[in-house]
C-alpha positions in Angstrom: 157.0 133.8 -50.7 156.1 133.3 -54.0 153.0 134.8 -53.8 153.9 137.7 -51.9 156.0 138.3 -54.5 153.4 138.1 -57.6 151.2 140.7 -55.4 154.0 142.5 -54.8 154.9 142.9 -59.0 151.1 143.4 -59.3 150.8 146.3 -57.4 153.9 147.6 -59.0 152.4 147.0 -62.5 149.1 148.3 -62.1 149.8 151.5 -60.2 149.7 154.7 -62.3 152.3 157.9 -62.0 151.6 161.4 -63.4 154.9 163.0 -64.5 155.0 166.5 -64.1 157.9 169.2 -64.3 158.8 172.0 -62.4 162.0 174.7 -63.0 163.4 175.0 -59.3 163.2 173.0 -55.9 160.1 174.2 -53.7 161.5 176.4 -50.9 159.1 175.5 -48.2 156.4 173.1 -48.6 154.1 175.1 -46.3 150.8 176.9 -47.4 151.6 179.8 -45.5 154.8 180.4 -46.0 154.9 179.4 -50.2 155.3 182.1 -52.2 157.3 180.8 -55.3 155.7 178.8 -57.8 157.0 175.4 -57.3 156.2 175.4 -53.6 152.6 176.8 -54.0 152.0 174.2 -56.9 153.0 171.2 -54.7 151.3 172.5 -51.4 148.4 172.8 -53.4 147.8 169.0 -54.2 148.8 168.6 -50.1 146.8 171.0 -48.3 143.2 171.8 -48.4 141.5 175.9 -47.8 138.1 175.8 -45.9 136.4 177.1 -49.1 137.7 177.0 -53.0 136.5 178.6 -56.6 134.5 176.4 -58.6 135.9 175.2 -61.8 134.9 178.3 -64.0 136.5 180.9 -61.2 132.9 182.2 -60.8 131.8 181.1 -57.5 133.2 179.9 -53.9 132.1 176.5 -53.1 133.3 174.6 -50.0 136.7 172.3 -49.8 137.0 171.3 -46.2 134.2 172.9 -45.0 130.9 171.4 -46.4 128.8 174.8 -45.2 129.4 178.3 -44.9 127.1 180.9 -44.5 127.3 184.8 -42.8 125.3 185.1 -39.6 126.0 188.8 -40.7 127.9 191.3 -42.0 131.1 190.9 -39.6 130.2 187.0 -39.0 131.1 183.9 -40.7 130.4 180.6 -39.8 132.1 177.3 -41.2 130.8 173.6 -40.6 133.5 171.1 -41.4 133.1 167.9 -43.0 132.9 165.0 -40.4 135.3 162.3 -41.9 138.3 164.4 -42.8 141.8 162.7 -41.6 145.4 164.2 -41.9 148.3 162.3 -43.6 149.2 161.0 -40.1 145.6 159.3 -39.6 145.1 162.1 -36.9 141.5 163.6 -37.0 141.1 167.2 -38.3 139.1 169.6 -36.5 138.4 173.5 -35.7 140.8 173.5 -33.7 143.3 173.4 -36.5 141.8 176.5 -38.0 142.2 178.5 -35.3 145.5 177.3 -34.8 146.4 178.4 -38.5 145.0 181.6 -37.9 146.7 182.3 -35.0 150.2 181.5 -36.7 149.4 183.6 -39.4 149.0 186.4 -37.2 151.8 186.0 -35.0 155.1 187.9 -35.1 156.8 184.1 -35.6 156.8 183.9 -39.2 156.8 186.5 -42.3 154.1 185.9 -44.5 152.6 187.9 -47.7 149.3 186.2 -46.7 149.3 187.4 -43.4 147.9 190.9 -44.6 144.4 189.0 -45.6 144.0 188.4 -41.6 144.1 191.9 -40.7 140.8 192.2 -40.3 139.8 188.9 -38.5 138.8 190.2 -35.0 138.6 186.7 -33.4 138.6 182.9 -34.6 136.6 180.4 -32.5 136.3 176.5 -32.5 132.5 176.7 -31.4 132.8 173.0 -31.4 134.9 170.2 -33.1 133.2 171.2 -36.5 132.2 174.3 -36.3 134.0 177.5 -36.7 133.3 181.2 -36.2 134.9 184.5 -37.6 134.1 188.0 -36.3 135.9 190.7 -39.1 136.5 193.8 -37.3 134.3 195.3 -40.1 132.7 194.0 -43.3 135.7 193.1 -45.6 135.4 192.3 -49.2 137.7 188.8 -49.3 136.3 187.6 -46.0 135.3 184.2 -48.0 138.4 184.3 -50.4 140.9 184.4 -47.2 139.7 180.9 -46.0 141.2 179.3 -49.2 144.5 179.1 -47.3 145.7 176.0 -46.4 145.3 175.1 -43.1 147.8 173.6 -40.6 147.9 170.2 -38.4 147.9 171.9 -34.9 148.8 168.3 -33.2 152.2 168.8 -35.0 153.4 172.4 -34.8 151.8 173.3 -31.5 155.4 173.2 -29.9 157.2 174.2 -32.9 159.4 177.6 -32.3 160.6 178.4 -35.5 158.6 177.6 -38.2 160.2 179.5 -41.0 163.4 177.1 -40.4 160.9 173.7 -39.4 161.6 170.7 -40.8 157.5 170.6 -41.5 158.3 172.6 -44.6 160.5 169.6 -46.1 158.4 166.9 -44.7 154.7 168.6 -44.7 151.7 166.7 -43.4 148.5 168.1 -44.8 144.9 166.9 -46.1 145.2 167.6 -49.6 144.6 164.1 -52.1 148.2 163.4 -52.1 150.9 163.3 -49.3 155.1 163.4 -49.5 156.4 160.6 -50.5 160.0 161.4 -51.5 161.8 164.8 -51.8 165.0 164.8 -53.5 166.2 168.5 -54.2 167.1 169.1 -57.8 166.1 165.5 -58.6 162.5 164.0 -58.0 159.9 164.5 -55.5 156.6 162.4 -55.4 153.2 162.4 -54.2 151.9 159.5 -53.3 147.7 159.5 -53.4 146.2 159.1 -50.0 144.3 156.5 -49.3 141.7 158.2 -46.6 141.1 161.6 -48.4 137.7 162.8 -47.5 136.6 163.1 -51.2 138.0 159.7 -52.2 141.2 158.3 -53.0 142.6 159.8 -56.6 142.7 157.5 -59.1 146.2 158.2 -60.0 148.6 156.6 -57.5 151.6 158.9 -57.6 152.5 162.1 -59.1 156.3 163.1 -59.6 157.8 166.1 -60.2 160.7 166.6 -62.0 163.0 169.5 -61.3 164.4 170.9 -64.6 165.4 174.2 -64.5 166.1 174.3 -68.2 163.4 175.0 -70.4 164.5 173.4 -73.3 165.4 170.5 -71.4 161.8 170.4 -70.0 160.5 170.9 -73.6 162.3 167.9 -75.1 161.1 165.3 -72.4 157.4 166.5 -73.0 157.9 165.9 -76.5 159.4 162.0 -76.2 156.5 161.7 -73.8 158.6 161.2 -70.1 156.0 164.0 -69.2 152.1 163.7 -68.7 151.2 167.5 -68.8 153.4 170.1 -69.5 153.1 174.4 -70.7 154.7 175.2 -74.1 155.6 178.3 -75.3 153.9 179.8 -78.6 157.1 179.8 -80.2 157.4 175.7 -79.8 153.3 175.0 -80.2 154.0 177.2 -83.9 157.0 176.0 -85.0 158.4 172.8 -83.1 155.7 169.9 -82.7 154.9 167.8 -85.3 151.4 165.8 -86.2 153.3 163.2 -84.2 152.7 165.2 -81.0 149.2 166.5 -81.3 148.4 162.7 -81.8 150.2 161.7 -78.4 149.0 165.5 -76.5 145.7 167.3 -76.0 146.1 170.6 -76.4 144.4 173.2 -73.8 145.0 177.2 -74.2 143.1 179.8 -72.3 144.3 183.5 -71.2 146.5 183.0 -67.9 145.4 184.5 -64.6 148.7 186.5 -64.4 150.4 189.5 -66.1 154.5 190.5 -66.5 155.7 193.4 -65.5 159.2 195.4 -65.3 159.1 196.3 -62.2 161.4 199.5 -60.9 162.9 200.0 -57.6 161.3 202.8 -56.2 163.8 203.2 -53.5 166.4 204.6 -55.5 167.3 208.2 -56.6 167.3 206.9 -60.2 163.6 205.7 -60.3 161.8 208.9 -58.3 161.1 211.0 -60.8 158.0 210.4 -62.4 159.6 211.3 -66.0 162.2 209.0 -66.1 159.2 206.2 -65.6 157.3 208.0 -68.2 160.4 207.6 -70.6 161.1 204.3 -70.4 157.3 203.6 -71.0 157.2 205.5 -73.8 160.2 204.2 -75.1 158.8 200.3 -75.7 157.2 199.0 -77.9 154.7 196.1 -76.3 152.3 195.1 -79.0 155.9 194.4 -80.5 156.9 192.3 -78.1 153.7 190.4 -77.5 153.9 189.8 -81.7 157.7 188.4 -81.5 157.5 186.5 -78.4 153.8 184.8 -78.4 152.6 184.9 -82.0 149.2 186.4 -81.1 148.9 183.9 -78.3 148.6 186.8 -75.6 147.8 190.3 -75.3 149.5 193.3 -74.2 148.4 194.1 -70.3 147.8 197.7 -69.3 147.3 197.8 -65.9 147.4 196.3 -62.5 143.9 194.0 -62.5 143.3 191.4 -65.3 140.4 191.8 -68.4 137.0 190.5 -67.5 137.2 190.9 -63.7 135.5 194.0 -62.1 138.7 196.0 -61.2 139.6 195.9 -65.0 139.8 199.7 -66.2 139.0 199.5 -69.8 139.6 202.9 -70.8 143.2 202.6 -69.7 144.5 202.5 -73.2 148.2 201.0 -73.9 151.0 203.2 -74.6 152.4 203.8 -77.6 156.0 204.0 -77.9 157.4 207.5 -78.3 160.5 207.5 -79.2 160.9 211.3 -79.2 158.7 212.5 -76.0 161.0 209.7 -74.4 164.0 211.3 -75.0 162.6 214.7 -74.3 161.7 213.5 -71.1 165.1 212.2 -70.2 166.6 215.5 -71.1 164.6 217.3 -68.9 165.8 214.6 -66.6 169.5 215.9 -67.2 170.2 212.5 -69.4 171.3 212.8 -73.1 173.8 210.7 -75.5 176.8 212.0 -73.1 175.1 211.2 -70.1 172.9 208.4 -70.8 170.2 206.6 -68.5 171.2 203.4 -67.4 170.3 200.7 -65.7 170.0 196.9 -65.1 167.0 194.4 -65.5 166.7 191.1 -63.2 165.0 188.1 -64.3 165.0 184.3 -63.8 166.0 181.6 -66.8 162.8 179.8 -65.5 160.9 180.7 -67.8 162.4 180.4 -71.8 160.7 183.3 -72.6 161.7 186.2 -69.8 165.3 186.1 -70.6 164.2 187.0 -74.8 161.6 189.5 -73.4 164.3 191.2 -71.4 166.7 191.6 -74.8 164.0 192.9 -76.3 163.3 195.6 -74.0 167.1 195.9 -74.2 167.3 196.4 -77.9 163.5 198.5 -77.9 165.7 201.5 -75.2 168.8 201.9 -76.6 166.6 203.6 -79.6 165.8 206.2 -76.7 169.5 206.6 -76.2 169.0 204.1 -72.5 171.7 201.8 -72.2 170.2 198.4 -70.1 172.5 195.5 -68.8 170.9 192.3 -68.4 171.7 190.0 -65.3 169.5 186.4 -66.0 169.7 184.2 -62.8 168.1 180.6 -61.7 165.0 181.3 -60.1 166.2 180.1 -56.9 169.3 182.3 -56.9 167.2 185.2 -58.3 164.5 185.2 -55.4 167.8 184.7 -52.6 169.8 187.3 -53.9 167.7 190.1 -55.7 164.0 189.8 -55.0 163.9 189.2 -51.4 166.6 191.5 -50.5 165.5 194.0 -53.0 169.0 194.5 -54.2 167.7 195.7 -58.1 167.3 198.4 -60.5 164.5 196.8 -61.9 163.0 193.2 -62.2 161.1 191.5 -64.7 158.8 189.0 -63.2 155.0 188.0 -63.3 151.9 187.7 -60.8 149.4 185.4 -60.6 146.4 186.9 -59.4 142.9 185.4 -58.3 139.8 186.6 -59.7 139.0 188.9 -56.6 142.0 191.1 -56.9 143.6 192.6 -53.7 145.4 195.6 -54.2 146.4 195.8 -51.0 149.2 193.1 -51.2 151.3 194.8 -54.3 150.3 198.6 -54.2 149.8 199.6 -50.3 152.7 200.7 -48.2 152.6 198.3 -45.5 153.2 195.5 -48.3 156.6 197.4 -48.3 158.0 194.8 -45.4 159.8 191.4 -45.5 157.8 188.7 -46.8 155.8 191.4 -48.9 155.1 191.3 -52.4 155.1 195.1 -52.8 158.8 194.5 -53.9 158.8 197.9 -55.6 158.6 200.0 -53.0 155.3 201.8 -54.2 153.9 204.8 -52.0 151.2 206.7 -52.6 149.0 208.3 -50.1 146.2 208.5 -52.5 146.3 204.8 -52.7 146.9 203.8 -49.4 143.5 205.6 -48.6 141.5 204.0 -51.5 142.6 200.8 -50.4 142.1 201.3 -47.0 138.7 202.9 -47.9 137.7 199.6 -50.3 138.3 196.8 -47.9 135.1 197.8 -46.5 133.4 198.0 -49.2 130.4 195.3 -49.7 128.2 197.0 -53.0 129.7 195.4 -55.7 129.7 197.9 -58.1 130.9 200.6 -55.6 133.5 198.6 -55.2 134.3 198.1 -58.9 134.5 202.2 -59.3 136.9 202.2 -56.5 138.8 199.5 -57.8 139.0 201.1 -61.6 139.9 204.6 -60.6 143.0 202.6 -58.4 143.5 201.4 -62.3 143.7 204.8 -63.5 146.1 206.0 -61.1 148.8 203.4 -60.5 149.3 203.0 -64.6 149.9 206.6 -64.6 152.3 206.5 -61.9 154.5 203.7 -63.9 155.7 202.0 -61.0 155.6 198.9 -63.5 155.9 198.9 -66.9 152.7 196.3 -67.4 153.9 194.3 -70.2 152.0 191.3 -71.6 149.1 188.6 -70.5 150.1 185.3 -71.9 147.6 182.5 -72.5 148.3 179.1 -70.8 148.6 176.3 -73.5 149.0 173.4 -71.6 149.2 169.8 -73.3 148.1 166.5 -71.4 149.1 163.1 -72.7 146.0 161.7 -74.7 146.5 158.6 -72.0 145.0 160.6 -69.4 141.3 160.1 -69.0 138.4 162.1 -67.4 140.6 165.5 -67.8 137.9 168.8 -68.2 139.1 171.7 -69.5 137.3 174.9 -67.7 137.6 178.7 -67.3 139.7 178.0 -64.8 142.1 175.4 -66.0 142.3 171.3 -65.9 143.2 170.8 -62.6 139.9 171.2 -60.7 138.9 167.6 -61.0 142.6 166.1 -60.5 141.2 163.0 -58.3 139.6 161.8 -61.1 141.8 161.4 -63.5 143.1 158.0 -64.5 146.1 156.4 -66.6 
């Protein structure tokens, strides 16, 4: 007994946890169905894609498939790594691919990813490691699609209701970690798994902590209860001490995402094109990127992020016009004794939204607009105002890959439950350039078609495109083997220690 008891403390004392934060409970635990950013950051250390970006977001290399070539221009052909195992010990095949697709594409659940499978004509397991895709026509993402994480058939073969399954709280994937313990508003943890096809991760758990307060979050990175944690300009400029940057590394790069004020096209309020005009003219964003980052982002003009190949950059930003503005809005029938109002949405998950949104509060009342704020926890604010579209406009942010897809945010089918076209965006004009770019295989063709979307969406002002913030991300100086890349730290996770 004794001795079981010595191996038992030893294994306690030599095992390793990575403490991590996040602002709100994951809402499903289930690649296909996470859309916030808690759920997608957990699924993502769970659940492996077929294929992946390389750590510099340059080039697709393989995840859990070890080869992929076209046979042609419609045809794509996957070879799966042999010795790959699911959280259960059951063995994962081609089968589970198809499977995935075939969810994806039935009427069963509501998906935003669901639109990259629209052109997938057929999936076939050709054997237990090989899979084949005919596209209905050549399609630009064909590779990019297959970095969605697949499901364990052997599990939800039977399952009727997958939106409401109890997979999504208790998830069995292939990633490098599996569930250990979910406690809602408390902790979950990831446990590493033993049999992961690239090798067990040398970290033994990771836990999350779910903190919806920034500050809150803030303060435990600073005494150290975290291992990696974001920090805002504001804190990295005037709250940490030479005591910190001797406990943290410090990594920054310019995020993959943009913010937005996003209007609700739907109603009378937002149709005419001068109102939108007005309140673009009537901010000020260099402004607000110098009060809320301290030069530690840059002000975003359009709908596809600098240095990828959609990026438009003769789209200029606009300078506030205080004047034109309220010219407009008189010609919109609004004046100081009938003033435009309306509300702006956001989430307290962020510490800096909730400022941005005064801001913009405080920069259109100088156009005579009169803006109530309504801040919400994220949770709350995604249930009761983002999914059901009940807003006059929301302030929120996308992440986007470096292959954009216009498609999912600009076309009119995205206009459907499950769609991120919250807006309500329609134009014709874009609908056909989208339609006509799927196709679209010459790079630089593609490029044109994607820069003249650019052009006219940022004229429309269907969002006022506010700011790209870097990411300054710190990591406790006891975690070894981290390397910092274009794309981030995470890409070699497995092989970190502490």
């Amino acid at each position: 007994m004794r001795y079981i008891f010595l191996l038992f403390l030893s294994i306690n004392l030599f095992s390793s946890t990575l403490n991590l934060a996040i602002s709100a409970n994951p809402s499903r635990l289930n690649p296909i169905l996470a859309t916030d950013s808690s759920s997608s950051e957990i699924t993502g250390f769970l659940f492996n894609g077929l294929v992946k970006y390389d750590k510099d977001l340059s080039t697709i290399i393989g995840d859990l498939a070890k080869e992929f070539y076209f046979e042609d221009e419609t045809t794509l052909l996957f070879k799966l790594h042999e010795n790959i195992k699911w959280h259960d010990g059951k063995k994962f095949s081609a089968k589970d691919v198809v499977f995935t697709y075939e969810v994806l594409v039935s009427s069963k659940i509501s998906s935003p990813y669901s639109a990259n499978f629209r052109f997938v004509k057929s999936v076939e397991a050709v054997d237990e490691l090989t899979v084949r895709v005919k596209y209905k026509e050549p399609y630009f993402k064909a590779l990019e699609t297959w970095m969605m994480g697949i499901l364990p058939r052997h599990i939800l073969k039977d399952e009727q209701n997958l939106m409401n399954s109890s997979f999504n709280t208790n998830p069995i994937g292939t990633g490098a970690y599996k569930l250990h313990q979910l406690e809602h508003s408390k902790n979950i943890i990831l446990v590493a798994f033993d049999d992961y096809f690239e090798g067990r991760a040398k970290i033994d758990k990771i836990s999350f902590h779910v903190i919806a307060d920034p500050m809150t979050r803030f303060l435990m990175l600073k005494s150290s209860a975290l291992d990696v944690g974001s920090i805002e300009p504001m804190q990295y400029e005037k709250q940490l001490d030479k005591g910190f940057f001797n406990k943290f590394n410090i990594y920054e790069n310019i995020s993959q995402s943009y913010t937005y004020l996003g209007f609700n096209l739907r109603l009378e309020k937002f149709k005419n094109p001068k109102i939108r005009e007005a309140l673009s003219l009537a901010i000020n964003r260099e402004e607000l990127v110098k009060i809320l980052f301290f030069n530690h982002a840059k002000v975003c003009t359009g709908p596809f992020l600098p240095g990828t190949k959609a990026f438009n950059e003769d789209v200029k930003v606009p300078l506030q016009n205080i004047k034109k503005a309220k010219e407009l809005l008189k010609e919109a029938g609004y004046d100081e004794n009938n003033p435009f109002t309306f509300e702006i949405a956001t989430s307290n998950s962020s510490e800096i939204r909730p400022y941005a949104a005064q801001i913009l509060q405080h920069q259109l009342k100088e156009a005579g607009i009169i803006v109530t704020l309504r801040v919400m926890e994220w949770q709350a604010f995604l249930n009761m105002v983002v999914f059901p579209r009940k807003f006059d406009s929301v302030l929120l942010g996308w992440g986007l890959s470096p292959t954009p897809d216009p498609y999912m945010f600009w076309h009119s089918q995205s206009d459907k439950k499950g769609g991120f076209n919250l807006v309500g965006y329609y134009n014709p004009k874009i609908d056909k350039m989208i339609e006509e770019s799927q196709s679209m295989i010459d790079n630089e063709k593609l490029s044109k078609s994607w820069r003249e979307m650019f052009q006219v969406i940022t004229d429309e002002n269907p969002y006022l495109f506010l700011y790209i913030p870097n990411s300054i991300t710190t990591v406790s100086k006891e975690i070894k083997n981290v390397e910092p890349s274009k794309g981030g730290i995470w890409h070699n996770y497995i092989k970190w220690e502490k």
